[in-house]
Backbone as a ProteinNet text record, in pm:
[ID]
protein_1_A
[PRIMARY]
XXXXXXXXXXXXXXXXXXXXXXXXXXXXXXXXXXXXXXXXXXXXXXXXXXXXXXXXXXXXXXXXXXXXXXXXXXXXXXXXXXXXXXXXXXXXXXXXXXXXXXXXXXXXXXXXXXXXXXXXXXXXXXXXXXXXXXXXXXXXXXXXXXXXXXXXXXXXXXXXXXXXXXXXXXXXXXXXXXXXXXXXXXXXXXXXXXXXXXXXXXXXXXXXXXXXXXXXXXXXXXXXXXXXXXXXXXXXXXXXXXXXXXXXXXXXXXXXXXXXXXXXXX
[TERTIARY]
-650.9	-618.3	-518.1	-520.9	-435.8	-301.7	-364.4	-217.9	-161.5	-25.7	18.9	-1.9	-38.9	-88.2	41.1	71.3	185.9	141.4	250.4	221.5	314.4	245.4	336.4	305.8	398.2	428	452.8	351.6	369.5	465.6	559.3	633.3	661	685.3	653.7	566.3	576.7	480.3	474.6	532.5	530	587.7	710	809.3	792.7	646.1	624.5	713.4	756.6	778.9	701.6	697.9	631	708.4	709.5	781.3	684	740.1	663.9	737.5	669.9	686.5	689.6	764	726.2	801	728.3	748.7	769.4	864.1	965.5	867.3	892.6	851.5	721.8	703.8	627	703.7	651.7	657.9	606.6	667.2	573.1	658.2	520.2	595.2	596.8	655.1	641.9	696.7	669.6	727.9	875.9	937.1	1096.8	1101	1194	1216.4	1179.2	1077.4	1041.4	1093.8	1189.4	1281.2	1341.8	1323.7	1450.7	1532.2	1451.1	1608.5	1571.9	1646.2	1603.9	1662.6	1624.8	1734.1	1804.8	1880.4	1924.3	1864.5	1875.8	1763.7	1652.4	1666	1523.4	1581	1550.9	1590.9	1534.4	1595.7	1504.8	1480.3	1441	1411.3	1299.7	1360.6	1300.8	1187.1	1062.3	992.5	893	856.6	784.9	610.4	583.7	470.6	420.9	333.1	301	332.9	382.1	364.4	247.8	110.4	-0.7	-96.2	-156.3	-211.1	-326.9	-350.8	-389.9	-325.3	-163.1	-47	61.6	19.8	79.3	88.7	10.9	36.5	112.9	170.9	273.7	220.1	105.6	12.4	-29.2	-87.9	-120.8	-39.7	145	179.2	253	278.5	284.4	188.4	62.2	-50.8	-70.3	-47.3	-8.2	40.7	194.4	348.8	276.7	219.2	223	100.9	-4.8	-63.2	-10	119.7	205.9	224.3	297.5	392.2	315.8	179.4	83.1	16.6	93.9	83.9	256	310.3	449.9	521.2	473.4	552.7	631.9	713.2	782.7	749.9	804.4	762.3	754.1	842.3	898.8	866.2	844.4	821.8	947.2	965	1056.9	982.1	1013.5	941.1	1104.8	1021.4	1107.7	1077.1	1154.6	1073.7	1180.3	1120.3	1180.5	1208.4	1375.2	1409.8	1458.4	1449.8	1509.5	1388.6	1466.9	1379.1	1335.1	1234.3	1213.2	1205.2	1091.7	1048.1	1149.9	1155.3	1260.6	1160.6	1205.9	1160.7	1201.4	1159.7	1150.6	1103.8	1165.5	1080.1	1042.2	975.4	924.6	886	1006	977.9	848.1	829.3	700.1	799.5	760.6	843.4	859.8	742.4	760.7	659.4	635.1	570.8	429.9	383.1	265.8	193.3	111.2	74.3	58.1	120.3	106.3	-43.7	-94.1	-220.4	-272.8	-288	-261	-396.2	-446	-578.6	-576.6	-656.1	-748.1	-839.5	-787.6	-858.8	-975.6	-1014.3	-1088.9	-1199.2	-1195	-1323.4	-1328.8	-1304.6	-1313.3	-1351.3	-1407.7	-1491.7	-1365.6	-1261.2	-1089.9	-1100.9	-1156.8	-1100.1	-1090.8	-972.2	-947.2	-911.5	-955	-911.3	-821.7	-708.1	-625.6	-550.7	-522.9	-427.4	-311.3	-260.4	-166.8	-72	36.2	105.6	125.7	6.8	2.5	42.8	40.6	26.3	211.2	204.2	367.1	415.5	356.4	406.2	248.6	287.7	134.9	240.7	88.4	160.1	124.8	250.5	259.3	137.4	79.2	-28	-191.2	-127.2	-250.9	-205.1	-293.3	-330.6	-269.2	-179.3	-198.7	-190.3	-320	-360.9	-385	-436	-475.2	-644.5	-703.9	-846.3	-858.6	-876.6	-909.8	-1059.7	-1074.9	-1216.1	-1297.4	-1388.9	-1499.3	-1554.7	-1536.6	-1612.7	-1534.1	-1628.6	-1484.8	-1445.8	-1558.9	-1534.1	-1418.8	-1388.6	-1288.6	-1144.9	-1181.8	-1052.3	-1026.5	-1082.5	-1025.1	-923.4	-1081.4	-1009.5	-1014.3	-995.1	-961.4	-828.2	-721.2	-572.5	-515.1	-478.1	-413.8	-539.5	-625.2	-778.5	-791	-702.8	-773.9	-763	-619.5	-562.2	-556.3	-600.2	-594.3	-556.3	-485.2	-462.2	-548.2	-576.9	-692.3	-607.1	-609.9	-544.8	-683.3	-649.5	-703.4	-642.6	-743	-700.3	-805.2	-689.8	-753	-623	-538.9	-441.4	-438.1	-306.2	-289.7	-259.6	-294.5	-187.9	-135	-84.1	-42.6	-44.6	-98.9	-48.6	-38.3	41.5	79.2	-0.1	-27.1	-61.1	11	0.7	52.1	-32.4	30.7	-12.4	-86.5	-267.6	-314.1	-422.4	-467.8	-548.1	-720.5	-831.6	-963.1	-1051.4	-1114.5	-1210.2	-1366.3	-1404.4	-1555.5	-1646.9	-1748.8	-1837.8	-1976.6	-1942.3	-2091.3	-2205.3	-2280.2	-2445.3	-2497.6	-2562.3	-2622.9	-2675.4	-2585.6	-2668.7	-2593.4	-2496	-2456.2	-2303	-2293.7	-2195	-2157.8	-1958.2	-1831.6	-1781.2	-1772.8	-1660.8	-1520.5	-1397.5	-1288.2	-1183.1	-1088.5	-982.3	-931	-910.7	-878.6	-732.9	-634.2	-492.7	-532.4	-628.7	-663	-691.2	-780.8	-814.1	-675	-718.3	-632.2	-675.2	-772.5	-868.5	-990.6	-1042.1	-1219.2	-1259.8	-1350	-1420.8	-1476.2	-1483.5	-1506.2	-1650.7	-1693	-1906.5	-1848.4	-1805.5	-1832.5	-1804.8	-1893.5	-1920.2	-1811.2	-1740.1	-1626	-1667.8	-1658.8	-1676.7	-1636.3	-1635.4	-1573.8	-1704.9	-1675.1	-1785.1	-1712	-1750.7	-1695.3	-1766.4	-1683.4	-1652.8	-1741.2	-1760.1	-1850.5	-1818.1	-1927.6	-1886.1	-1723.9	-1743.6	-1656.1	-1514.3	-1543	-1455.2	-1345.2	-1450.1	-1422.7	-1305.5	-1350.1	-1296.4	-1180.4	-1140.8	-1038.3	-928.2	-988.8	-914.1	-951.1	-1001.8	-1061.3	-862.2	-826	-690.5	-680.3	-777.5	-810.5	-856	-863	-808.9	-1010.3	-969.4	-1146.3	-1236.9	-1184.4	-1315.2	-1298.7	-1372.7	-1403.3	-1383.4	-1379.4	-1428	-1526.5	-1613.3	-1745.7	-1730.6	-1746	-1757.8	-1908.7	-1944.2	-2140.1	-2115	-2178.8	-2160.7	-2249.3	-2336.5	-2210.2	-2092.4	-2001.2	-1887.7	-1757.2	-1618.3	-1556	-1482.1	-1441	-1330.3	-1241.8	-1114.2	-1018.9	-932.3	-952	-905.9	-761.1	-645.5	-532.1	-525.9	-463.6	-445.8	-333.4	-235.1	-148.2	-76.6	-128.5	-59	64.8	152.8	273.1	326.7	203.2	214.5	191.1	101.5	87.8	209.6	256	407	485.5	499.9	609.7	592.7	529.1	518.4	553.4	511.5	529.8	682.8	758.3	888.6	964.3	909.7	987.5	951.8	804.7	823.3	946.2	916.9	986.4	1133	1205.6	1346	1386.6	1424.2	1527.4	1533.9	1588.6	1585.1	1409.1	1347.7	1182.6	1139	1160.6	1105.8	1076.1	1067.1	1039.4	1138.3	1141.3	1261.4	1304.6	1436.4	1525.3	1515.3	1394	1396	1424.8	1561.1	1656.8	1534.5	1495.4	1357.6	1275.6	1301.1	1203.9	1245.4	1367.6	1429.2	1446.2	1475.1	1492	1598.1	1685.9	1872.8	1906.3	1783.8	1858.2	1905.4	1924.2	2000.3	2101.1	2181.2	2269.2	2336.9	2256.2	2314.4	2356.7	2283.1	2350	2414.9	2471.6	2620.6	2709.6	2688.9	2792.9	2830.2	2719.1	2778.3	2835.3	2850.4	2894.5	2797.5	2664.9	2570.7	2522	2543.1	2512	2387.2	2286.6	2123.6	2070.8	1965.2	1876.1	1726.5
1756.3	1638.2	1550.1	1395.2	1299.4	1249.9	1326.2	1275.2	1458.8	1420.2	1580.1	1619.8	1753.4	1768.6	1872.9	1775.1	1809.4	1898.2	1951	1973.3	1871.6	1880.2	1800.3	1827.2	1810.9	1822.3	1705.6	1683.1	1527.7	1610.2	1553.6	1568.9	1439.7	1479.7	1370.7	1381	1224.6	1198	1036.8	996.8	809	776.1	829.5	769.5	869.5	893	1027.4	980.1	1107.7	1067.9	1231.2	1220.6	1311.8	1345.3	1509.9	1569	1633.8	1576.6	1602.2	1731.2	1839.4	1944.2	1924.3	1970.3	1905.4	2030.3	2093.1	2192	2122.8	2200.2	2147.7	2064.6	1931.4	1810.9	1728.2	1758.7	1697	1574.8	1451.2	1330.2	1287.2	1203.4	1098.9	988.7	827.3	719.8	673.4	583	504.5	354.5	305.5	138.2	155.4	32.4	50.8	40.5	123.6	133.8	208.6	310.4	411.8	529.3	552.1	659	695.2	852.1	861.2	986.5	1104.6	1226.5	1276.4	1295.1	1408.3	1570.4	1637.5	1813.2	1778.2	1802	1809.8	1906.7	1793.8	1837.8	1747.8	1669.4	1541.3	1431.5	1363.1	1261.4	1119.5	1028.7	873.4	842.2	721.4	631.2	538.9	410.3	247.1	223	207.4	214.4	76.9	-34.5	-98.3	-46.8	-108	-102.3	21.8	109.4	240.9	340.3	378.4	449.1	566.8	505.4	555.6	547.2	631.5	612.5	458.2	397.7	304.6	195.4	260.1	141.9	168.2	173.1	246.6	162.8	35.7	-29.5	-157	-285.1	-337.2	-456.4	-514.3	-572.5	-527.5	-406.5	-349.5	-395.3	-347.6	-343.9	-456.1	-581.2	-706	-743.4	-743	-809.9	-737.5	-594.4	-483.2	-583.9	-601.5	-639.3	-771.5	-898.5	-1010.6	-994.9	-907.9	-927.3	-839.2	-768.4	-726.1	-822.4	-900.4	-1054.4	-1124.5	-1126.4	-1251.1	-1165.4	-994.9	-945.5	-971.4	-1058.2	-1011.1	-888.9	-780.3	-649.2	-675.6	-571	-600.4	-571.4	-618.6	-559.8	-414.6	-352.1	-199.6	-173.8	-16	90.9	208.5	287	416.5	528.5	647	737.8	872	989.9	1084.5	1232.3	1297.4	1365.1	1502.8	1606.8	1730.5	1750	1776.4	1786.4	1979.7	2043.8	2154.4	2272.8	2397.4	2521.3	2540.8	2587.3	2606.4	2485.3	2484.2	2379.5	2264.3	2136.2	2093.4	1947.3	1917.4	1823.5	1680.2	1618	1483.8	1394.7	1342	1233.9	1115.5	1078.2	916.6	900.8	802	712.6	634.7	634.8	558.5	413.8	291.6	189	128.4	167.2	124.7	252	244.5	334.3	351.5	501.5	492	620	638.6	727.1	743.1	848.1	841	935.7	871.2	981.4	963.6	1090.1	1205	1151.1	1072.7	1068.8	1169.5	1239.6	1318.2	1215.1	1160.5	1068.1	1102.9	1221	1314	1303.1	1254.4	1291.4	1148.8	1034.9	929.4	868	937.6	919.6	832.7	866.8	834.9	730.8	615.7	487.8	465.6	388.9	399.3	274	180.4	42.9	18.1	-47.3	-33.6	-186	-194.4	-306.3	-319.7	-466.9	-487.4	-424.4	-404.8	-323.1	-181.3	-144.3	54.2	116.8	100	229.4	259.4	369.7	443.2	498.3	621.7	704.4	768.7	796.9	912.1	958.6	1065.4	1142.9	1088.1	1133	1041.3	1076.2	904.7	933.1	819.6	848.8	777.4	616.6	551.4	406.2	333	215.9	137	-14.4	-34.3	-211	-288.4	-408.6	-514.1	-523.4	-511.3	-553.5	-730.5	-830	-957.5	-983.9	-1061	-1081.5	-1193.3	-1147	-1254.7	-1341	-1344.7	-1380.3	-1496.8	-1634.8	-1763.6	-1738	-1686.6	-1740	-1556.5	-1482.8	-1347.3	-1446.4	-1504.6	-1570.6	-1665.6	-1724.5	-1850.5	-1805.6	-1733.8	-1703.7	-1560	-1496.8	-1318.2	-1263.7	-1386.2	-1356.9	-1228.6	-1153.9	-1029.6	-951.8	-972.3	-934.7	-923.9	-1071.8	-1127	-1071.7	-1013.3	-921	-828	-660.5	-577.5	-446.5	-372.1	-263.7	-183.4	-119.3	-78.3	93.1	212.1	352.1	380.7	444.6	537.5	612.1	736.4	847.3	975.6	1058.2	1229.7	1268.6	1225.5	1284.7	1253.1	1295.1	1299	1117.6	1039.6	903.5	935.4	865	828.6	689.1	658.4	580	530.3	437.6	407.1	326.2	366.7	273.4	291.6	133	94.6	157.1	226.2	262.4	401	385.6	494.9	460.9	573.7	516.1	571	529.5	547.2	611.3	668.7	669.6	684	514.9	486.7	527.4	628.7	712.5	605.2	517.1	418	432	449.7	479.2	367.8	415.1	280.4	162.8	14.6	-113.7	-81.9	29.7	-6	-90.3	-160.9	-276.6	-239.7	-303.5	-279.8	-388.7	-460.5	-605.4	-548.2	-613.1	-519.6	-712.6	-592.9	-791.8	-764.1	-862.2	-853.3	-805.2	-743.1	-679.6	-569.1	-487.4	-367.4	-275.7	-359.2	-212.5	-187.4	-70.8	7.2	40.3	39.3	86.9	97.6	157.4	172.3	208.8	280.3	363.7	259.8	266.1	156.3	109.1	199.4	177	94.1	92.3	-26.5	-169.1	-244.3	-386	-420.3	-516.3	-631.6	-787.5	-848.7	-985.2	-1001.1	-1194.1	-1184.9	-1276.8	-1311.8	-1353	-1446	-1566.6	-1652.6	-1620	-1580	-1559.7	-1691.7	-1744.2	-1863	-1862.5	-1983.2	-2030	-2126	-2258.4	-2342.1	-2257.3	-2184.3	-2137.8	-1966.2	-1920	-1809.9	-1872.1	-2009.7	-2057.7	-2097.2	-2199.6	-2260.9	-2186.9	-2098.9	-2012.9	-1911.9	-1834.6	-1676.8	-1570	-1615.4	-1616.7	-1453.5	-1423.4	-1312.5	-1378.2	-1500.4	-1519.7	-1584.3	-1667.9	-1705.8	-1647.1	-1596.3	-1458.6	-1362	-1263	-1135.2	-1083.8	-898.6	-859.3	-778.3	-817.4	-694.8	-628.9	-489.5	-396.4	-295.2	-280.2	-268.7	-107.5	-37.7	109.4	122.5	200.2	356.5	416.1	461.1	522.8	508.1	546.7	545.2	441	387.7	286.6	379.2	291.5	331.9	242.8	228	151.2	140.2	85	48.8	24.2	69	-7.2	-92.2	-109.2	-216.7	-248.5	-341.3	-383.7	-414.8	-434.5	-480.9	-613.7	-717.4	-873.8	-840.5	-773	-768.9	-745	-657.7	-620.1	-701.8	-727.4	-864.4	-954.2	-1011.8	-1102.2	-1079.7	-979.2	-964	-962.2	-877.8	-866.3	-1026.7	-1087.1	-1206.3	-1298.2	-1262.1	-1387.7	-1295.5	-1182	-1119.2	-1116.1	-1178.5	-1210.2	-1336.4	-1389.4	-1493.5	-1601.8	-1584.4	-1663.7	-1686.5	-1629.1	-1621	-1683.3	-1785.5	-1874.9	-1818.1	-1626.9	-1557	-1588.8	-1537.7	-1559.5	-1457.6	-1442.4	-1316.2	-1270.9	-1177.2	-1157.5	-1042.9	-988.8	-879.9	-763.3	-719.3	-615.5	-575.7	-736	-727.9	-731.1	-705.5	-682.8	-805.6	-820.3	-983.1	-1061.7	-902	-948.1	-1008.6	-960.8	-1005.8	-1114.7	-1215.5	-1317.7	-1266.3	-1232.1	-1224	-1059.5	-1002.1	-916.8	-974.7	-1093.5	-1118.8	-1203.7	-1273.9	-1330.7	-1284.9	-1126.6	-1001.5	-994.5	-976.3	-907.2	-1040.3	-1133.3	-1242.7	-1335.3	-1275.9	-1392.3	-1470.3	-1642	-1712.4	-1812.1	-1687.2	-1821.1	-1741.8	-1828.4	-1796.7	-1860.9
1862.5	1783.6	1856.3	1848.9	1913.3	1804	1660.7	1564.5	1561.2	1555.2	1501.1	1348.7	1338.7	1233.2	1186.2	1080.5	942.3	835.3	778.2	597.8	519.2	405.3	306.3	190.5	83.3	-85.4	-128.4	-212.7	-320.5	-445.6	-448.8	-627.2	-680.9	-844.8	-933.3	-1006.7	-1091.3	-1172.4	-1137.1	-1173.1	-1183.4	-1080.5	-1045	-959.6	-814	-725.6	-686.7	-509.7	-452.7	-301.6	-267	-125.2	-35.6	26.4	44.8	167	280.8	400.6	532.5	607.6	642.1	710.4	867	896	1124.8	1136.5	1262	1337.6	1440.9	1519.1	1650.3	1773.3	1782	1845	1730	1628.9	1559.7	1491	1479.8	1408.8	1344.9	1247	1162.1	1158.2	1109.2	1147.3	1004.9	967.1	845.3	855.3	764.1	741.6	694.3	774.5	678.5	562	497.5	332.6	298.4	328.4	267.2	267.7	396.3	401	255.4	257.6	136.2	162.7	230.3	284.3	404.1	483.4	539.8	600.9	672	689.6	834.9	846.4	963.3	1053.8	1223.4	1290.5	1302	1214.1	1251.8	1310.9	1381.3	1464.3	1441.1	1332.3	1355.7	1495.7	1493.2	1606.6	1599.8	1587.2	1563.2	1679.7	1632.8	1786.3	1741.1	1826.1	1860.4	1804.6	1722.1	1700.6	1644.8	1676.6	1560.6	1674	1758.4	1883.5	1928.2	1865.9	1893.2	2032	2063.6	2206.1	2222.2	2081.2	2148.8	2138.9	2121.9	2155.7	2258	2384	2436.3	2567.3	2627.9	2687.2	2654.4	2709.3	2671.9	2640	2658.9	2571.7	2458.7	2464.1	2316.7	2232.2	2310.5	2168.3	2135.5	2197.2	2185.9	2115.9	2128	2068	1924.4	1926.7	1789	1692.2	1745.4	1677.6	1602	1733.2	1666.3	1527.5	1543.2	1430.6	1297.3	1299	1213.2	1181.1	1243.2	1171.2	1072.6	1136	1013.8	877.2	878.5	762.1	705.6	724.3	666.3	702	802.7	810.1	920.8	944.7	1057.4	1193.8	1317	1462.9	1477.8	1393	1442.9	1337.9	1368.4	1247.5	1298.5	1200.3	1212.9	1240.6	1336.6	1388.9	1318.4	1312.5	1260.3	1327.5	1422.4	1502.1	1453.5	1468.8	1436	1633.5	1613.6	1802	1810.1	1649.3	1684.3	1613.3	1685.2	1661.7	1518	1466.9	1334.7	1239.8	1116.1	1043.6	991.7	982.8	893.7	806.4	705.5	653.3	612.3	595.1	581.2	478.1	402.6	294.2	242.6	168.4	190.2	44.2	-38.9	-126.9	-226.2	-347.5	-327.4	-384.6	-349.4	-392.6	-544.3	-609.7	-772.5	-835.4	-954.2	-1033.8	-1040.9	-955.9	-937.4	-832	-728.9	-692.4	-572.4	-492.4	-356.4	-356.4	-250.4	-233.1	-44.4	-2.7	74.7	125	240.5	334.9	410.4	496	586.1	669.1	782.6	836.6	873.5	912.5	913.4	823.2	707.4	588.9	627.4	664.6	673.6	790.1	869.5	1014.8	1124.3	1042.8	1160.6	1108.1	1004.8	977.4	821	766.7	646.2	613.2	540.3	509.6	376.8	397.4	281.7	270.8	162.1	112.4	217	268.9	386.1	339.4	228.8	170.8	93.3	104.5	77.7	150.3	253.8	348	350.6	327.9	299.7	462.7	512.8	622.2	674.9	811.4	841.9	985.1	1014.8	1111.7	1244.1	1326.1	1475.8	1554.7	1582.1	1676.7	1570.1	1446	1397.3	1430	1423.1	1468.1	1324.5	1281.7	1204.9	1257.6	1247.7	1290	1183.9	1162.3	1103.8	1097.8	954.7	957.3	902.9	994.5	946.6	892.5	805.6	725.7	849.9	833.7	934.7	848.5	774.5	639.5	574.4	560.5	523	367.7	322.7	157.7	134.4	179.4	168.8	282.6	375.6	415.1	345.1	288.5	173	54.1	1.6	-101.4	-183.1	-98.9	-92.8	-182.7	-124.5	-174.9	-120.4	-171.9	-155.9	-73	-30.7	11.4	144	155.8	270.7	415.2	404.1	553.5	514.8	573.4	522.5	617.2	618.1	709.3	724.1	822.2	933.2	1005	892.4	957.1	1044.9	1137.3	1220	1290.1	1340	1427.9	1330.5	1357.4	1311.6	1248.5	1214.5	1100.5	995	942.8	795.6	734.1	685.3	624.1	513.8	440.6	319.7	270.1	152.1	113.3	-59.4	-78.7	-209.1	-326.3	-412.6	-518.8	-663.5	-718.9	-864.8	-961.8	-1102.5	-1179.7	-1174.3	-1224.9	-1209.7	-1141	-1050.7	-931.7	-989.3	-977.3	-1004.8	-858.3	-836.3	-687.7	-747.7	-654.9	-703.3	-634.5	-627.1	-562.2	-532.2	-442.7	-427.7	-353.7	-365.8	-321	-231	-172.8	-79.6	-160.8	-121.6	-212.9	-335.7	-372.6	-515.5	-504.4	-638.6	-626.4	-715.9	-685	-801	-772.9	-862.9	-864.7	-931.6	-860.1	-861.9	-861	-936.6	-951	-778.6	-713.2	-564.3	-525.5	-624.5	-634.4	-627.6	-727.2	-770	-652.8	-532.2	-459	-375.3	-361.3	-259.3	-149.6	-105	-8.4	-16.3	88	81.8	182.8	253.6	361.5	450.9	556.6	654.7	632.2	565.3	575.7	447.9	367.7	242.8	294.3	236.2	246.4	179.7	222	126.8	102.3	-2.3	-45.3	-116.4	-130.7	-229.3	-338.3	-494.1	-573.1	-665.4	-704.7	-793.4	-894.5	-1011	-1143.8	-1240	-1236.4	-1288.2	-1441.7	-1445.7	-1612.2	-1636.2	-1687.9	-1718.4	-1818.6	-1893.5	-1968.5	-1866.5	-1833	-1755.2	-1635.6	-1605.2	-1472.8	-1472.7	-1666.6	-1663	-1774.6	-1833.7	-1932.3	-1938.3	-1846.6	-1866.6	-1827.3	-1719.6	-1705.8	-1580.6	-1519.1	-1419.3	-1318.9	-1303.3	-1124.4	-1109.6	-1003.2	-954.9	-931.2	-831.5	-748.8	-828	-777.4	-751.5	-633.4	-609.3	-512.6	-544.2	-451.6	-418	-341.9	-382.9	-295.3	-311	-163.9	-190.1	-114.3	-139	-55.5	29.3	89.5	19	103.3	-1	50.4	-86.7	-33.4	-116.9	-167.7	-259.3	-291.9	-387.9	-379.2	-426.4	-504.4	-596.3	-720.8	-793.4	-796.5	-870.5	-979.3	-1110.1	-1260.3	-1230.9	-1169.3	-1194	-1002.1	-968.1	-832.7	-842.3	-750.8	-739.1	-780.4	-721.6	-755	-903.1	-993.3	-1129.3	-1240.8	-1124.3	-1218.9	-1214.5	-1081.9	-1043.8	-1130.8	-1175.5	-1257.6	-1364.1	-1457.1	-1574	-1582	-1479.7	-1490.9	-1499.6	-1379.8	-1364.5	-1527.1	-1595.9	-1694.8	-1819.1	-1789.4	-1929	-1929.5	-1777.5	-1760.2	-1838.9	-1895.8	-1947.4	-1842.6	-1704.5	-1600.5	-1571.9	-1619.1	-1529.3	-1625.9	-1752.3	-1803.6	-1959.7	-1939.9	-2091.4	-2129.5	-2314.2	-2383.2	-2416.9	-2419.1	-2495	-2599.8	-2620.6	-2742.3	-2837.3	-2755.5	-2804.7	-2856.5	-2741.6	-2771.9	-2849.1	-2920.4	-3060.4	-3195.7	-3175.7	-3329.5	-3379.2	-3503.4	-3547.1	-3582.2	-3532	-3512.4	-3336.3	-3304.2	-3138.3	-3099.4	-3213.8	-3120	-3149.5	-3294.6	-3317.2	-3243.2	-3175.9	-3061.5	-2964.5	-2909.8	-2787.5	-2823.1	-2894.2	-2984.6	-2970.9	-3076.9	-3009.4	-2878.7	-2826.9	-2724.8	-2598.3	-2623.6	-2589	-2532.9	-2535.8	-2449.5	-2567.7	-2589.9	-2674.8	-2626.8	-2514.4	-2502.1	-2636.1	-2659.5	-2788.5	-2719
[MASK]
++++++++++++++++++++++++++++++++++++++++++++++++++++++++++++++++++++++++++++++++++++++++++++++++++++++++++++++++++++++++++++++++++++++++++++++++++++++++++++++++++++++++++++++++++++++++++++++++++++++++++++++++++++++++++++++++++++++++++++++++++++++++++++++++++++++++++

């Protein structure tokens, strides 16, 4: 194998993180922020691009980095290497409420397509690149669709999703229209598109967005109940500053709580 091959323990429920096992010189890389402990004996180190063998020349990983940037991520990723005798571990965050789940690049013929923002940590050596759409009407208007991360290799990944996650078993020629936040991924043999939602009423007050995505099989998809941008929002309208109103959690004293308690918006 070209990725090192780890163990790891998912714990949790909602709020889940993963612990990674490394035996002495084994690594794993992840995106910043996801760190959350580790044993002494593991060694960070900020490295340029994914430090995978097919990033390993100085073009690669220039040309790597810059198509990081036009996902919003950063140049560098964090690498975590066990430097001493005997097992030690390592762990990784999930960022909001929801489900880490555990790839085998392996059942996935080494390629795994995922949302530009899922992918949590994997083990050193797997590939994380950029999949761009060839396709105008998924680059138009894809949204959250449109750039998408591209794992490969033969190890372990990880990555994150909002809420509760679904896996759609598709048959050759069979089709799932999916809101374009929702997926999380999908097997490299599935077809991606996107589909306008039609109908005058659907278009200007249906209130779920223009498109669609199609996804045609066969192979796997991997489905989200609540994305990040989905939550984000709700949070920001249900803030006071985000345009919602204070509505003292319902009760029908709450203004006169936040009176009390000295805040006089209503």
């Amino acid at each position: 194998m070209n990725a090192h091959e780890i163990d790891y323990t998912i714990y949790g429920e909602e709020m889940q993180y993963v612990e990674i096992e490394l035996d002495p010189q084994e690594g794993v890389i992840a995106e910043a922020g996801s760190f959350m402990m580790m044993e002494n004996g593991i060694k960070m180190e900020t490295i340029f691009g994914d430090g995978s063998a097919q990033d390993n020349s100085v073009m690669g990983k220039i040309f790597g980095a810059g198509k990081r940037l036009l996902t919003g991520e950063s140049l560098f990723m964090t690498a975590f290497y066990n430097t001493v005798p005997g097992k030690k571990k390592v762990s990784f965050a999930s960022p909001y409420p929801g489900k880490i789940m555990a790839l085998d690049l392996l059942n996935f013929n080494g390629k795994f397509i995922c949302q530009k923002d899922a992918f949590l940590c994997a083990a050193k050596g797997v590939s994380i690149g950029v999949e761009f759409s060839r396709r105008l009407g998924r680059g138009l208007f894809g949204g959250e669709g449109f750039i998408m991360q591209k794992l490969e290799g033969d190890g372990m990944a990880f990555v994150h999703a909002g809420g509760t996650t679904a896996v759609k078993h598709l048959g050759a020629g069979e089709r799932l229209k999916v809101d374009t936040g929702c997926i999380i991924g999908f097997e490299h043999t599935v077809d991606y598109d996107i589909e306008f939602v039609g109908g005058i009423k659907n278009t200007i007050f249906g209130g779920e967005g223009l498109f669609f995505a199609t996804l045609t099989g066969p192979g796997k998809v991997y489905v989200q109940s609540l994305p990040f941008s989905r939550l984000a929002k709700r949070v920001w309208m249900a803030a006071p500053q985000g345009g919602g109103k204070d509505k003292g959690e319902g009760s029908i004293l709450g203004g006169l709580g936040s009176l009390l308690d000295g805040d006089n918006r209503f």
